[in-house]
Backbone as CSV, one residue per row, in Angstrom:
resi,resn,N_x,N_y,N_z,CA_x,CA_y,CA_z,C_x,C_y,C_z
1,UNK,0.855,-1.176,0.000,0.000,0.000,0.000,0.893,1.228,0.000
2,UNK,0.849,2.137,-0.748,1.560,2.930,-0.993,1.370,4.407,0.293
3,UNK,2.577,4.791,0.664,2.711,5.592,1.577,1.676,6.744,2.236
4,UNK,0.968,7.294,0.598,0.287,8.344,0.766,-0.893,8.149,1.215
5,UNK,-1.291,6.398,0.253,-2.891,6.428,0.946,-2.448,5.716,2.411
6,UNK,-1.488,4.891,2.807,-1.279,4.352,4.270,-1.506,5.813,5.094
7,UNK,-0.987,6.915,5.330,-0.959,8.296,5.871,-2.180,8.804,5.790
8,UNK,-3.220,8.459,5.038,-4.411,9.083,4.761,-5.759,7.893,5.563
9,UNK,-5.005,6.248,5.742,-5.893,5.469,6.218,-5.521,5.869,7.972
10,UNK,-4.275,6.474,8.637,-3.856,6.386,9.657,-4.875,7.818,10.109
11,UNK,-5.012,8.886,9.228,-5.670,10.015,9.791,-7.266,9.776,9.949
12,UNK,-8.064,8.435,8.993,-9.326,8.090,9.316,-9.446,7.332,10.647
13,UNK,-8.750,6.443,10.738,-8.927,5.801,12.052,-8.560,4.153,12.087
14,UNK,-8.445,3.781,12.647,-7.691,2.131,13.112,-8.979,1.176,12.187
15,UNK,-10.531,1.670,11.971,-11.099,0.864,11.979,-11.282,1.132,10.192
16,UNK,-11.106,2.376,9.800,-10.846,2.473,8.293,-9.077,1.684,7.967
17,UNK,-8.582,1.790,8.207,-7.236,0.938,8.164,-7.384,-0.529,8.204
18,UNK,-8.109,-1.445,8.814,-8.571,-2.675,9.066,-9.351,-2.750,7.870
19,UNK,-10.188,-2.594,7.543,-11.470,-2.820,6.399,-10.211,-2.746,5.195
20,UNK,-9.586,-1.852,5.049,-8.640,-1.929,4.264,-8.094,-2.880,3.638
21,UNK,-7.000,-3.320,4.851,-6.809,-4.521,4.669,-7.088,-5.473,4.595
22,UNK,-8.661,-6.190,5.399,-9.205,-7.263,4.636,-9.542,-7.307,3.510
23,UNK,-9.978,-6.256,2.628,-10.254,-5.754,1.676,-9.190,-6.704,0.571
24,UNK,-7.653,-6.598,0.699,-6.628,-6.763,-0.139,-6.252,-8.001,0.639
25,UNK,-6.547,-8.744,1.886,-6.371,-9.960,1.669,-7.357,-11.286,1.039
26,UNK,-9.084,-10.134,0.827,-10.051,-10.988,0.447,-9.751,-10.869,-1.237
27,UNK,-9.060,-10.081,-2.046,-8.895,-10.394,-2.801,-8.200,-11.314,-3.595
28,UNK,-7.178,-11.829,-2.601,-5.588,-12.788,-2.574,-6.375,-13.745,-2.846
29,UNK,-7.615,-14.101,-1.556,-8.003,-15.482,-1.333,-9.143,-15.679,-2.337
30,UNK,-9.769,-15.138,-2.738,-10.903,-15.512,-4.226,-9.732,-15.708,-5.121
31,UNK,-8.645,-15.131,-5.455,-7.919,-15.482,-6.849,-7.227,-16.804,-6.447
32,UNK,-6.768,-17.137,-5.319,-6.178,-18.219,-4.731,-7.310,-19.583,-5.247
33,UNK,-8.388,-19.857,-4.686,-9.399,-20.359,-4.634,-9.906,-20.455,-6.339
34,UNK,-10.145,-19.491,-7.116,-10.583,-19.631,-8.214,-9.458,-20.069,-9.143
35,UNK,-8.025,-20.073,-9.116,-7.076,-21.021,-9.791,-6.766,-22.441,-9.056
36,UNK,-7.431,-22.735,-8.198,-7.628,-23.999,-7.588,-8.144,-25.148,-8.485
37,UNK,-9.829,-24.493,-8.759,-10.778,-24.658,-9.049,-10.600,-24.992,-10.261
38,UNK,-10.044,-24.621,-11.439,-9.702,-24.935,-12.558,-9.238,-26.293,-13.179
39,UNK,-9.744,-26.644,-14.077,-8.998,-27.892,-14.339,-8.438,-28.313,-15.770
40,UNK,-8.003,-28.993,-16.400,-7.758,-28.865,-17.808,-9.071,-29.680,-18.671
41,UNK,-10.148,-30.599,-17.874,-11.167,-30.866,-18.231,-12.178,-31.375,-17.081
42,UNK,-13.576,-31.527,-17.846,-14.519,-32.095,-16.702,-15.250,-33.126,-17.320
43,UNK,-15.735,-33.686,-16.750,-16.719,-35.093,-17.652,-17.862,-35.461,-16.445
44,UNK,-19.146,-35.942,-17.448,-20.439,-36.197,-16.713,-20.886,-37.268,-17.114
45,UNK,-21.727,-37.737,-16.980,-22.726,-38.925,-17.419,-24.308,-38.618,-17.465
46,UNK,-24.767,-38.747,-18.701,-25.952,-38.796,-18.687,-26.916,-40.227,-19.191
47,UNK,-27.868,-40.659,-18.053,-28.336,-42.208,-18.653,-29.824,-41.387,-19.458
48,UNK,-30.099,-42.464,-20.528,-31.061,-42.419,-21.453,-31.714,-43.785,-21.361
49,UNK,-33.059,-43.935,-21.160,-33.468,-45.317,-20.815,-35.322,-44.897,-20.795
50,UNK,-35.825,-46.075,-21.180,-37.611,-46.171,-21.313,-38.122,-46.614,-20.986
51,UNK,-39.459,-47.037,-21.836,-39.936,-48.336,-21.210,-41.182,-48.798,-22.348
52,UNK,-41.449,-50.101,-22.020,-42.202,-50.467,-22.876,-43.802,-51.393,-22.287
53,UNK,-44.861,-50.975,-22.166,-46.171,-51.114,-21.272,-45.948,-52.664,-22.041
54,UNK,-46.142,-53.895,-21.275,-47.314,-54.928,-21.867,-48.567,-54.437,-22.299
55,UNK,-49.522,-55.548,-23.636,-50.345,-55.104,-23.394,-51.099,-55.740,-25.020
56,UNK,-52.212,-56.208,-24.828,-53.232,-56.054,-26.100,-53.960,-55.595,-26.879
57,UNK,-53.627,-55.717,-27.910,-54.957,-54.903,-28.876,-55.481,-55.416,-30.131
58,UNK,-56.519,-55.395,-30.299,-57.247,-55.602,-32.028,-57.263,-54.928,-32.839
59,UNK,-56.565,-55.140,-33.934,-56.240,-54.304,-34.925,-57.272,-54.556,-35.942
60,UNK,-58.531,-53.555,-36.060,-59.422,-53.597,-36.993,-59.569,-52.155,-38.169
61,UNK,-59.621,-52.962,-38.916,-59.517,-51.965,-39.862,-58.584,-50.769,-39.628
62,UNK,-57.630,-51.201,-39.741,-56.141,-50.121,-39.581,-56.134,-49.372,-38.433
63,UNK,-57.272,-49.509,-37.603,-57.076,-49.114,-36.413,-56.983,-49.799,-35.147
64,UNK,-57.269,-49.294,-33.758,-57.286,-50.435,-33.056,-58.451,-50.193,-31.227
65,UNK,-58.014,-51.450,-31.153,-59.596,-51.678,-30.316,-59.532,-53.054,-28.949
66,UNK,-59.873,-52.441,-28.060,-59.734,-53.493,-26.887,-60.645,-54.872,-27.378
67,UNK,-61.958,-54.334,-27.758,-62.810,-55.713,-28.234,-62.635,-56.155,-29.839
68,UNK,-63.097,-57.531,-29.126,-63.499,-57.888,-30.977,-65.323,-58.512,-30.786
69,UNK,-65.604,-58.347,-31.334,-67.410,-59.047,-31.547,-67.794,-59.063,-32.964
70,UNK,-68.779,-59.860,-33.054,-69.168,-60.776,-34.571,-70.074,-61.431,-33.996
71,UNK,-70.746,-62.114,-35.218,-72.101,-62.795,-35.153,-71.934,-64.039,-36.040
72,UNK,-72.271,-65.510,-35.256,-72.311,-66.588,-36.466,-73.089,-66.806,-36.106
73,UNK,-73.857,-66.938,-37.774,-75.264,-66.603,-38.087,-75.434,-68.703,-37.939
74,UNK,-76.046,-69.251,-37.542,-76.322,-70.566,-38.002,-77.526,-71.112,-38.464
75,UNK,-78.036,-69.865,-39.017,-78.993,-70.115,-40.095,-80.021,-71.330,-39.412
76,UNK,-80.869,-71.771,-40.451,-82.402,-72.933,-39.957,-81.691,-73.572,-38.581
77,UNK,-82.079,-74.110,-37.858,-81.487,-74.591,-36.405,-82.595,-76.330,-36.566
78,UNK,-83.448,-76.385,-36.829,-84.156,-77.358,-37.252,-83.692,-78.412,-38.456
79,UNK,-84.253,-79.590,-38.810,-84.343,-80.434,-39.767,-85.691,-80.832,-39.689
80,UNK,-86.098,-81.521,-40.952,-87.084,-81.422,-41.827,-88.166,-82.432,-40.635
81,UNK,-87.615,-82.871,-39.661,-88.559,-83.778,-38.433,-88.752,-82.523,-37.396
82,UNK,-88.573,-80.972,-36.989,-88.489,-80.103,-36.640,-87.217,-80.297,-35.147
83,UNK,-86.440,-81.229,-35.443,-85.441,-81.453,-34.539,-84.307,-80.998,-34.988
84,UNK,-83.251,-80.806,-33.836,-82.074,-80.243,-34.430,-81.524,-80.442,-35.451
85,UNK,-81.152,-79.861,-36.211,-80.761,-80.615,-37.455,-79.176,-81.598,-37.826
86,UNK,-79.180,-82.306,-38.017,-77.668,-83.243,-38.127,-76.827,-82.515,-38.159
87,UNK,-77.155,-81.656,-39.399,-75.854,-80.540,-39.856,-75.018,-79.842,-38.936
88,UNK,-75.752,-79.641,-37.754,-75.475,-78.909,-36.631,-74.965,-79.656,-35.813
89,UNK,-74.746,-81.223,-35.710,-74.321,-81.679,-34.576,-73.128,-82.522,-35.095
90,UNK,-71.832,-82.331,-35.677,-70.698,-82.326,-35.790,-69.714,-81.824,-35.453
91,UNK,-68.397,-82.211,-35.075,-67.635,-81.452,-34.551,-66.853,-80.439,-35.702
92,UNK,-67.414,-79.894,-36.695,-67.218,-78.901,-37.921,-68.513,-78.337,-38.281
93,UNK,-68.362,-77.160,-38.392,-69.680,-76.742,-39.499,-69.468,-75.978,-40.146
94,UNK,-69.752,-76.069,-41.784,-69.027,-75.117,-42.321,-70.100,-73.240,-42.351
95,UNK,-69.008,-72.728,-42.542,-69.065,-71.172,-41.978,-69.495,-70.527,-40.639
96,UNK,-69.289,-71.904,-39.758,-69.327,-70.888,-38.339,-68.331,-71.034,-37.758
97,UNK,-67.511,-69.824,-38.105,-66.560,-69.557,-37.192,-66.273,-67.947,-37.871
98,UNK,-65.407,-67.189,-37.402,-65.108,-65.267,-37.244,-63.283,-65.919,-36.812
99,UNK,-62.641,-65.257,-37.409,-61.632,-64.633,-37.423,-60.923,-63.441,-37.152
100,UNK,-60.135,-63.074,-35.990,-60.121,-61.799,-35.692,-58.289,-61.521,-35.688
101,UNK,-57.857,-60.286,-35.330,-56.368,-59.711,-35.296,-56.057,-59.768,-33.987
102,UNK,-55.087,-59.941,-33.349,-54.862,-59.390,-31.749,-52.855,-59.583,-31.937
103,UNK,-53.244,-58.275,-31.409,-51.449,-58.579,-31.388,-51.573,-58.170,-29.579
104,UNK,-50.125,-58.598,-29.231,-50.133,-58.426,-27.792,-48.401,-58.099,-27.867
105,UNK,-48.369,-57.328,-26.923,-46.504,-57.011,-26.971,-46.621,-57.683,-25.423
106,UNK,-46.126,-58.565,-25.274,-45.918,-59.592,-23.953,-44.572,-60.704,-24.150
107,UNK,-44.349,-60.941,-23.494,-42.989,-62.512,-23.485,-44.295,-63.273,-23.677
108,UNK,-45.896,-63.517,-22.948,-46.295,-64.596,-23.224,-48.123,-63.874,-22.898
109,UNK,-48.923,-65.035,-23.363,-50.266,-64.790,-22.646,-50.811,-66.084,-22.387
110,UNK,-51.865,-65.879,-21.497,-53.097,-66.489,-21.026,-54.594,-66.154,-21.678
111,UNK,-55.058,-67.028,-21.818,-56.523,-66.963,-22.308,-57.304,-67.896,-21.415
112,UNK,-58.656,-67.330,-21.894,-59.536,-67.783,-20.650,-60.881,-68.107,-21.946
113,UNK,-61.855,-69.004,-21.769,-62.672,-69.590,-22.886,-63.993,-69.442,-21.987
114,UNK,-65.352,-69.291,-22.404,-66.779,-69.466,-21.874,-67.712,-69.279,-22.661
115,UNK,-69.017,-69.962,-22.019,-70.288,-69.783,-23.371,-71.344,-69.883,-22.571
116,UNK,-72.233,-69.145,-23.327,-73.838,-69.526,-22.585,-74.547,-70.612,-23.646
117,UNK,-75.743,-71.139,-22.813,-76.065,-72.252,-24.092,-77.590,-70.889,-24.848
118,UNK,-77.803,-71.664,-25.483,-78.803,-70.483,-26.627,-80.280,-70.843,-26.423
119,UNK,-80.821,-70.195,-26.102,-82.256,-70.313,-25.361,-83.097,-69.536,-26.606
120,UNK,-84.460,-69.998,-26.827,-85.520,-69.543,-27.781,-86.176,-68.319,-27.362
121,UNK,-86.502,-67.696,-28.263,-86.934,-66.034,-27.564,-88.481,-66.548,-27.327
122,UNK,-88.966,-67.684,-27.360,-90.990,-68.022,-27.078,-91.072,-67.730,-25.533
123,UNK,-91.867,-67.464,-25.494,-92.402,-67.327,-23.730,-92.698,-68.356,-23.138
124,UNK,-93.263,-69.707,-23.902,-93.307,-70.770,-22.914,-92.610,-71.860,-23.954
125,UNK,-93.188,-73.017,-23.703,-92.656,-73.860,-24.305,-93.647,-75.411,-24.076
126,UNK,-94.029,-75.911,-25.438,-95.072,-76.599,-25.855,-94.552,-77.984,-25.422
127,UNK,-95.591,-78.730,-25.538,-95.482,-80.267,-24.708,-94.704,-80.399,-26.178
128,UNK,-93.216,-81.436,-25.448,-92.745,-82.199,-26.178,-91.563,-81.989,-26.990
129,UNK,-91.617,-80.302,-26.799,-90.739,-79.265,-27.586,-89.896,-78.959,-26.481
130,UNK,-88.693,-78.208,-27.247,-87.555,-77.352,-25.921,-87.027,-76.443,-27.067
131,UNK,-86.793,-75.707,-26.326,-86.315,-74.371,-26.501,-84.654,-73.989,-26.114
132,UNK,-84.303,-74.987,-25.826,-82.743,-75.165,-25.481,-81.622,-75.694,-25.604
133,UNK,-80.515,-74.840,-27.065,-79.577,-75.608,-27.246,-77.936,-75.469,-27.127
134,UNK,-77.640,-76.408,-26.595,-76.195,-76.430,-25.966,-75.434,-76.177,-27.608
135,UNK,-74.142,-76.271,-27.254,-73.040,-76.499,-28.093,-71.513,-76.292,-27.593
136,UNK,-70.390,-76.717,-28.334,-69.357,-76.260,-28.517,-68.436,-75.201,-28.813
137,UNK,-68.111,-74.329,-27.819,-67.128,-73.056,-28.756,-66.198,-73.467,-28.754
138,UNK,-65.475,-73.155,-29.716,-63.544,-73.964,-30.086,-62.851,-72.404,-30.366
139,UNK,-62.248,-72.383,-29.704,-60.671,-70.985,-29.930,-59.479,-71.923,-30.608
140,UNK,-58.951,-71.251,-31.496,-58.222,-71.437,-31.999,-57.127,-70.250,-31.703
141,UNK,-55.748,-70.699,-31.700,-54.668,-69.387,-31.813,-53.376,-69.547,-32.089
142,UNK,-53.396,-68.970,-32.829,-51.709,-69.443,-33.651,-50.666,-68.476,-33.186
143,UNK,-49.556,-69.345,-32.462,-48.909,-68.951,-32.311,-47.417,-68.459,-33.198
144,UNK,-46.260,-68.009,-32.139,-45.473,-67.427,-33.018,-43.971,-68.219,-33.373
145,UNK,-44.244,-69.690,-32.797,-43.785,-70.816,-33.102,-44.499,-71.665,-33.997
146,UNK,-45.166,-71.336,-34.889,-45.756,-71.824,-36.013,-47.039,-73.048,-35.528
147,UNK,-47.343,-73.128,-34.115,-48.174,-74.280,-33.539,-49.548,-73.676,-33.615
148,UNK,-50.407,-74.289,-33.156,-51.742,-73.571,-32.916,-52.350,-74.199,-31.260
149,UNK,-52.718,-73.330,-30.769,-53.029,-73.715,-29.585,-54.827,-73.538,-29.268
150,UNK,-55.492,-74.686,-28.975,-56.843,-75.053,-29.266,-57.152,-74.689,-27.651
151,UNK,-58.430,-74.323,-27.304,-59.766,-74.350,-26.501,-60.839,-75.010,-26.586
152,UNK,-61.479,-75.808,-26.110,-62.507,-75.613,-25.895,-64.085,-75.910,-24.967
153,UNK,-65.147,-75.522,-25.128,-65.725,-75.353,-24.101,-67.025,-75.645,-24.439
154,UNK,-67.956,-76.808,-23.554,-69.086,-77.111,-24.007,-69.619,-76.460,-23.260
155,UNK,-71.154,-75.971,-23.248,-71.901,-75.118,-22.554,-72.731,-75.997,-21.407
156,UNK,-73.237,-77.245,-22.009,-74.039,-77.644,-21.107,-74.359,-78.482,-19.629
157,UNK,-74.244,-77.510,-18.953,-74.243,-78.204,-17.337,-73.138,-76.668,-16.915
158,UNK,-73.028,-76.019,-17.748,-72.593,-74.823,-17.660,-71.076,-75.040,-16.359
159,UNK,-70.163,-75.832,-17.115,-68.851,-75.773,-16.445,-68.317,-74.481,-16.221
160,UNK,-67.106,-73.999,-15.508,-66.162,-73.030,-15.339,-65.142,-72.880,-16.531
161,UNK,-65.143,-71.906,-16.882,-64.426,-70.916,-17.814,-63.078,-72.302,-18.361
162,UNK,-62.648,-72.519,-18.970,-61.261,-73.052,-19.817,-60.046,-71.992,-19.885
163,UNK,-58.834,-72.533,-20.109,-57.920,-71.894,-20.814,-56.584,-71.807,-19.837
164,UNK,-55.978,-70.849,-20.100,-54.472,-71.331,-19.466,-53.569,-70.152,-20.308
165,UNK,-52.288,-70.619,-19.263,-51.159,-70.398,-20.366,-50.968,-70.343,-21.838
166,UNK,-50.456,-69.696,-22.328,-49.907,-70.561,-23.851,-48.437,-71.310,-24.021
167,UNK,-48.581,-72.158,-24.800,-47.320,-72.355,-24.801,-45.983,-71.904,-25.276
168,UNK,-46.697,-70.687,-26.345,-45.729,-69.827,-26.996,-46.341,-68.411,-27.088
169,UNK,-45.523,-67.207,-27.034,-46.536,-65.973,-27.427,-47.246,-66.278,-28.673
170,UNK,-47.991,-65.516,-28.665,-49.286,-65.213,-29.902,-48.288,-64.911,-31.561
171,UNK,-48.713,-65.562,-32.118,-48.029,-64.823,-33.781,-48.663,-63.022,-33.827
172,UNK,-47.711,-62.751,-34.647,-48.220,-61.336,-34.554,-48.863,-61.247,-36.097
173,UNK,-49.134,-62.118,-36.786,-49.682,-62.129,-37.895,-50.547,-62.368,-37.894
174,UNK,-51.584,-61.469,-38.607,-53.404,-61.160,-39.080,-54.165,-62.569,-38.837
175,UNK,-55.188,-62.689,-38.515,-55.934,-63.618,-38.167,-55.602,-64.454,-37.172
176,UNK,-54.818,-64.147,-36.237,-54.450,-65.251,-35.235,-55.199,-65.602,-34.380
177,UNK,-56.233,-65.201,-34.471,-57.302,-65.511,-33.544,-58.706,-65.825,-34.210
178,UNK,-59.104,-67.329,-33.766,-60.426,-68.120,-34.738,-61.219,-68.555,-33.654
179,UNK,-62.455,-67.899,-33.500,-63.154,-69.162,-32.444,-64.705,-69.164,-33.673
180,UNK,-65.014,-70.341,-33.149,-65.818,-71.087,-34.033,-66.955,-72.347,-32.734
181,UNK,-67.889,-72.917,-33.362,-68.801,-73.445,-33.094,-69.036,-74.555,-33.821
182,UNK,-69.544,-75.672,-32.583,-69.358,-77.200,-33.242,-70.822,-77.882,-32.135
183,UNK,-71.242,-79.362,-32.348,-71.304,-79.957,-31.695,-72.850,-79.571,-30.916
184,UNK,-73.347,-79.494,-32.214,-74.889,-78.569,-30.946,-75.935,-79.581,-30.698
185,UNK,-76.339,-79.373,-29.443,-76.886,-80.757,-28.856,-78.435,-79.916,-28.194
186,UNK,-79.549,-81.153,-28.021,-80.750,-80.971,-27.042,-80.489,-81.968,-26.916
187,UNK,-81.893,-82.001,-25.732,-82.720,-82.882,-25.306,-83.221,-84.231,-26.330
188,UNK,-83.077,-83.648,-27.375,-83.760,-84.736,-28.271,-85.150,-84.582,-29.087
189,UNK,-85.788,-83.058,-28.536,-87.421,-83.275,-28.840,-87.348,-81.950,-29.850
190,UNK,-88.404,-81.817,-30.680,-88.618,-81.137,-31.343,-88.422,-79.447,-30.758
191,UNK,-87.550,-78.418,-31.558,-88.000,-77.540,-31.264,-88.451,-76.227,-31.436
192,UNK,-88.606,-75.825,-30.349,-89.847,-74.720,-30.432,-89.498,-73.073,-31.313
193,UNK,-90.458,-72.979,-32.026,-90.061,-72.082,-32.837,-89.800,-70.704,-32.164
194,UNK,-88.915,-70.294,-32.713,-88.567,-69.116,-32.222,-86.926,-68.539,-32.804
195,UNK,-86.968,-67.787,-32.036,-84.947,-66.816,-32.249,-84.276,-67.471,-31.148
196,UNK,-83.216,-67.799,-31.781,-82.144,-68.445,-30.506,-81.293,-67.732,-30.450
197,UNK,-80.854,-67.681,-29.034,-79.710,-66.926,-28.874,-79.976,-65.426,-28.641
198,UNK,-78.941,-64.509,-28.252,-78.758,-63.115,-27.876,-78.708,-62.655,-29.182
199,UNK,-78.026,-63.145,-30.331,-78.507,-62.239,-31.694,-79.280,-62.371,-32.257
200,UNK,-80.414,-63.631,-32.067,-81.600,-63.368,-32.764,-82.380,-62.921,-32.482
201,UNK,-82.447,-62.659,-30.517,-83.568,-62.208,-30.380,-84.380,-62.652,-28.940
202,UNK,-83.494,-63.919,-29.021,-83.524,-65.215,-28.106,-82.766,-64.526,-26.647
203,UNK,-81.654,-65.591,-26.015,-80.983,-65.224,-24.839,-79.719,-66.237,-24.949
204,UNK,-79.130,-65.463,-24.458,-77.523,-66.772,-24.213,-77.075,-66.727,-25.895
205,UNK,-76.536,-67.887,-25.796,-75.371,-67.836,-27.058,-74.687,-66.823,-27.159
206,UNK,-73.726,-66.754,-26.139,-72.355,-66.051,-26.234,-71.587,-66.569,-25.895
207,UNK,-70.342,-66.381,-26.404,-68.925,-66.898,-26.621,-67.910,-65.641,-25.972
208,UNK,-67.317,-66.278,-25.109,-66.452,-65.333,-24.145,-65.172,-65.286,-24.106
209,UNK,-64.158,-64.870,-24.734,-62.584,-65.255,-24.682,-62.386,-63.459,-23.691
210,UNK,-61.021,-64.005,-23.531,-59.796,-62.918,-22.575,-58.434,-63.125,-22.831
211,UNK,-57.974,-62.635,-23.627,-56.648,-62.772,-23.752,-56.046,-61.755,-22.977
212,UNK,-54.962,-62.003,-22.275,-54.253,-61.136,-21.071,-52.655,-61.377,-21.572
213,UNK,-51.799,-60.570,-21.200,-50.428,-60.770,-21.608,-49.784,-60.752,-20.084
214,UNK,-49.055,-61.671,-19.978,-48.264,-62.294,-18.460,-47.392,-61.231,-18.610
């Protein structure tokens, strides 16, 4: 500190002289401290990471959709004695079955199978006649090991739901999913005219799948 202002801090007072000098040693110690601090480089890490939901969907018509629903129509339900008709009681019939899309992004799924049996929309029901017919729903599903993995589920005496595991995920290719109808059974007696089922008009005849991804 040069003489003139030291002579000029001594005529303010001891406590202007002090401030002074911390003054010029707080400057030492920030430049001290800030060439410390310096380095010739620095390095960070940043993680980048996502995620991906499980999960199903029906891809209809280029878009997509939690459900699938359809109607197999099975046409006359009678034969020419007004009893079930033969045609109907095979384990095939041709054109009842619906074909649908489901892709699932999962390692694997479970499905679950059920049916109601198909009841006549008449209000009562005539000596000799019934109004009530069972059958077969069959799931079909192709998997993405080229296998197909079958269901299925008779309605009458109304068992608990079917299905399981799969043994392989689902194919992710169009139509992998077929359920269809076989095997339709009464009592034996003529029957009663009317609409069967929930789409004609009738009650029951529905077919219940759940595909879930583990």
């Amino acid at each position: 500190m040069k003489a003139k202002h030291l002579h000029r801090m001594l005529r303010l007072g001891p406590l202007a002289f002090a401030a002074a000098f911390v003054g010029v040693a707080g400057d030492a110690s920030l430049s001290s401290a800030s060439a410390a601090a310096v380095a010739p480089s620095v390095n960070g890490n940043v993680t980048v990471g996502g995620h991906v939901a499980g999960g199903c969907t029906v891809l209809v018509n280029g878009g997509n959709s939690q459900t699938f629903s359809g109607t197999i129509d099975l046409g006359s339900l009678a034969g020419s004695d007004g009893k079930l008709a033969p045609g109907l009681t095979g384990s095939t019939i041709a054109g009842a079955s619906l074909t649908f899309s489901v892709l699932c992004v999962a390692s694997g799924e479970t499905v679950s199978l059920s049916a109601t049996t198909m009841q006549g929309s008449a209000a009562g029901v005539s000596p000799n006649f019934t109004k009530t017919i069972d059958y077969t729903a069959r799931l079909d599903l192709h998997l993405a090991n080229s296998t197909t993995s079958t269901f299925s589920y008779a309605t009458l005496g109304a068992p608990p739901a079917v299905g399981g595991p799969l043994p392989a995920p689902l194919s992710g290719n169009a139509n992998n999913v077929i359920v269809s109808v076989n095997s339709l059974v009464t009592n034996g007696s003529q029957l009663q005219p009317g609409n069967y089922g929930q789409a004609g008009g009738g009650s029951g005849g529905v077919i219940s799948v759940l595909i879930s991804p583990i």
